[in-house]
N, C-alpha and C positions, 0 to 999 in steps of 0.2 A: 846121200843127202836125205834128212828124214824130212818127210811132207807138211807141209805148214796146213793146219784146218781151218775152216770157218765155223765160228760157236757164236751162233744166233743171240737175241734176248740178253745179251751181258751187262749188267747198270752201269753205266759211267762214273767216274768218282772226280768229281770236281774240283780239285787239285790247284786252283789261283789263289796265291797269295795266301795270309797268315788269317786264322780266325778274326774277326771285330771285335774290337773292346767289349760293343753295347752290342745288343740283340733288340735292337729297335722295331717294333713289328709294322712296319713301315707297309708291307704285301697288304696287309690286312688293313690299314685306315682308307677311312672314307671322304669326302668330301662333309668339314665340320666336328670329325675327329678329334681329342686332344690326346695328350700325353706327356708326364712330367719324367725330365730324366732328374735325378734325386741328387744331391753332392752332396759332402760331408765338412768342408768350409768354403770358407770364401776366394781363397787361394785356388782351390782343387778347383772350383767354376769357372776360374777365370784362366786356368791351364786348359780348362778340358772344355770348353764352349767352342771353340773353334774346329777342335774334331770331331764333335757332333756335327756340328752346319756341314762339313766338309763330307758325312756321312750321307746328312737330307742332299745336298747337291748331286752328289753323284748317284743319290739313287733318282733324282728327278732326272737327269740326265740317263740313264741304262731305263727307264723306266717300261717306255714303250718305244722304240728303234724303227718299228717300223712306218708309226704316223708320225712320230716325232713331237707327240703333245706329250708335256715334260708337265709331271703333277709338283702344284709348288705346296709350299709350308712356310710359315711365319715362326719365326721363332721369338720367344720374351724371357729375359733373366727374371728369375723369381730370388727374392732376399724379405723372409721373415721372421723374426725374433734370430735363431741360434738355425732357421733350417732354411737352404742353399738349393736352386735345381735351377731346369731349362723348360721351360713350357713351349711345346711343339706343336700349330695347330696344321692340319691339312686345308688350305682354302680351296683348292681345287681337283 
């Protein structure tokens, strides 16, 4: 039977689930923050505004696990002339 080793220092590779649509820099907002996600009609915003929120939720929720204070966000449909998004503020 050949000897199984221990190899220190090895990185982890994160391996949950499929990439995210968006790359929301969500780590990095502050309290007062904004950020527009952009769409391309008005169909695509009203397909895709709900798995954004569903994005801001569960990262308020994984946020911080161990106080259990869950950072929130206000979210606003944006519709002007021919250009489409999602305005995302951090409130807290």
């Amino acid at each position: 039977m050949n000897e199984i080793k221990i190899m220190k220092n090895v990185p982890y590779k994160d391996t949950r689930g499929r990439p995210g649509k968006y790359s929301l820099p969500l780590d990095s907002m502050e309290k007062g923050d904004y950020i527009e996600v952009p769409f391309n009609s008005k169909k695509e915003l009203n397909n895709e505004k709900a798995k954004v929120r569903q994005i801001l939720y569960r990262f308020s929720i994984n946020s911080n696990p161990i106080t259990s204070a869950r950072v929130k966000f206000k979210t606003v449909l944006l519709q002007e002339d021919n250009s489409y998004g999602l305005g995302i503020w951090r409130i807290n």
